[in-house]
Every structure is written in structure tokens, then in C-alpha cells.
N, C-alpha and C positions, 0 to 999 in steps of 0.2 A: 759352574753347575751348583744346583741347591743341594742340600743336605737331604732331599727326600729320598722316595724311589724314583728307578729311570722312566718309568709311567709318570707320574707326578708333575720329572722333570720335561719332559718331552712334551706334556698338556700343557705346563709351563710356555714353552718355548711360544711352541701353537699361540697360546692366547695375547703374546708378548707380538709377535707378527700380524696379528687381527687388529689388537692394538695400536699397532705404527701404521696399519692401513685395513682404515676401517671399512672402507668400501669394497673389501675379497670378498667375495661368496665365497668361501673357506679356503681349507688348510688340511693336509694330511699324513700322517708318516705310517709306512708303513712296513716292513721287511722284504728281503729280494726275492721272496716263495710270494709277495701278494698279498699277505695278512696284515691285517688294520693293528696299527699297535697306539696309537693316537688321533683327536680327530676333534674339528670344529669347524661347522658347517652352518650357516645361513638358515637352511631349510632343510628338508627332510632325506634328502642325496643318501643312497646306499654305501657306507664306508666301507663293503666289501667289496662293494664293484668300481669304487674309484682304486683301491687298494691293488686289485686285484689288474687293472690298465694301468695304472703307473708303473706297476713293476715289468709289466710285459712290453709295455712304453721304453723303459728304461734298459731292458733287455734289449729290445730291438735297436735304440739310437747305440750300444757298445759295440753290439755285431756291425753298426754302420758306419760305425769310427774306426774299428778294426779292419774293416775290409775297404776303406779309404784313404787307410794312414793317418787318421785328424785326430789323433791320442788317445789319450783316456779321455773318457765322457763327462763333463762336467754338469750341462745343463741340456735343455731341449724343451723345445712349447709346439700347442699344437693348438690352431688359432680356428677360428669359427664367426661368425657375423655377429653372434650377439656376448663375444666371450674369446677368455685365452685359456689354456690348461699350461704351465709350466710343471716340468718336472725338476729336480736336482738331485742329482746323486749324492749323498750323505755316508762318503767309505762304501767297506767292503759288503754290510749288512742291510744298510736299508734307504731309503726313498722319500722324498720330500715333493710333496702333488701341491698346487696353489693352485684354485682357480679364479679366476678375476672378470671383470666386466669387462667389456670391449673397450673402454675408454680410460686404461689406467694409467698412470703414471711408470713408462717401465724401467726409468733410470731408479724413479724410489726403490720399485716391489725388487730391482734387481740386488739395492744395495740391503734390503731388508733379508731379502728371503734367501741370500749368499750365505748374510749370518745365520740366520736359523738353522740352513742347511751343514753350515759350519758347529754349530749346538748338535746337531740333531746325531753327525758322526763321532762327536765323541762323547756322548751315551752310549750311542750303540758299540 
């Protein structure tokens, strides 16, 4: 972690992950209530309403590992024709959203955005 603030460092993180794969339409963290706490995006994407599905995303794959027995929740994507949405869970506090083009690389974005999501929980 940098010497900044956890804002700072968490825009940090984001722009470190854009960095290592520059073809994401973005990147986002947010807390487990929904709310945007960092944020870098491509275009003009509402950070409140990805914020705002990632957490209820993230909500819902816990109640689906709970009531399956498949443990704690680590990750979860949710795919589309022109696009992926991965979610990561970041601890007890808050949410790590990526979304990508249809055609990414997912061995990279997984061993990228493990770490970020690994950065992201111990800020929060």
C-alpha cells in the first residue's frame, strides 16, 4: 500500500489493473451497501449503477454458495455477446466489478484482477 489515502490508494490499484490490461472497459470498487468508492471506466458508465449490481451481484453468488455448500464466494462473471462483467469479492467490506470485451484474455484479467482484488481487501 502507498502512503496516501485509501481513496488515493484504491484509484491506484484501478489504474495499475487498466494498466496491465488495457483493452477493460473498466474497473470498479465499491462497498457491500452498493456505493462507488473508486472508479475507472472507458466511457461515460453510471459508477452508481455498476456499484450498485456488483454488490447485489455479489450478494446474491454468497446466498448461492451458501445454499450449495461451494464455500465462501471468491469470484463470479456474468457474460453477454459483446462482453463479460466479473465480480471479486475484496473481504468482508467491499467489491471489485471488471468489465471486459468479449474477447479477453481470462487467464491474464484472472491473474491481474485476483491481485487487485487482493489490494482492494486490505484497504478496506
Amino acid at each position: 500500500m502507498t502512503g496516501g489515502s485509501k481513496q488515493e490508494t484504491l484509484q491506484a490499484t484501478l489504474q495499475t489493473l487498466r494498466t496491465s490490461l488495457p483493452e477493460l472497459r473498466g474497473a470498479l470498487v465499491a462497498t457491500i451497501d452498493g456505493l462507488p468508492i473508486a472508479q475507472s471506466f472507458s466511457d461515460n458508465t453510471d459508477a452508481n449503477r455498476v456499484a450498485a449490481m456488483a454488490a447485489t451481484a455479489l450478494g446474491l453468488g454468497k446466498r448461492i454458495n451458501d445454499t450449495l455448500g461451494a464455500g465462501e464466494l471468491t469470484e463470479m462473471s456474468v457474460t453477454g455477446a459483446d462482453g463479460q462483467v466479473f465480480v471479486y469479492a475484496t473481504g468482508r467490506k467491499g467489491v471489485l466489478a471488471v468489465v471486459t470485451p468479449a474477447a479477453m484474455n481470462l487467464g491474464l484479467l484472472n491473474i491481474e484482477a485476483r491481485d487487485a482484488a487482493q489490494t482492494v481487501a486490505l484497504v478496506l
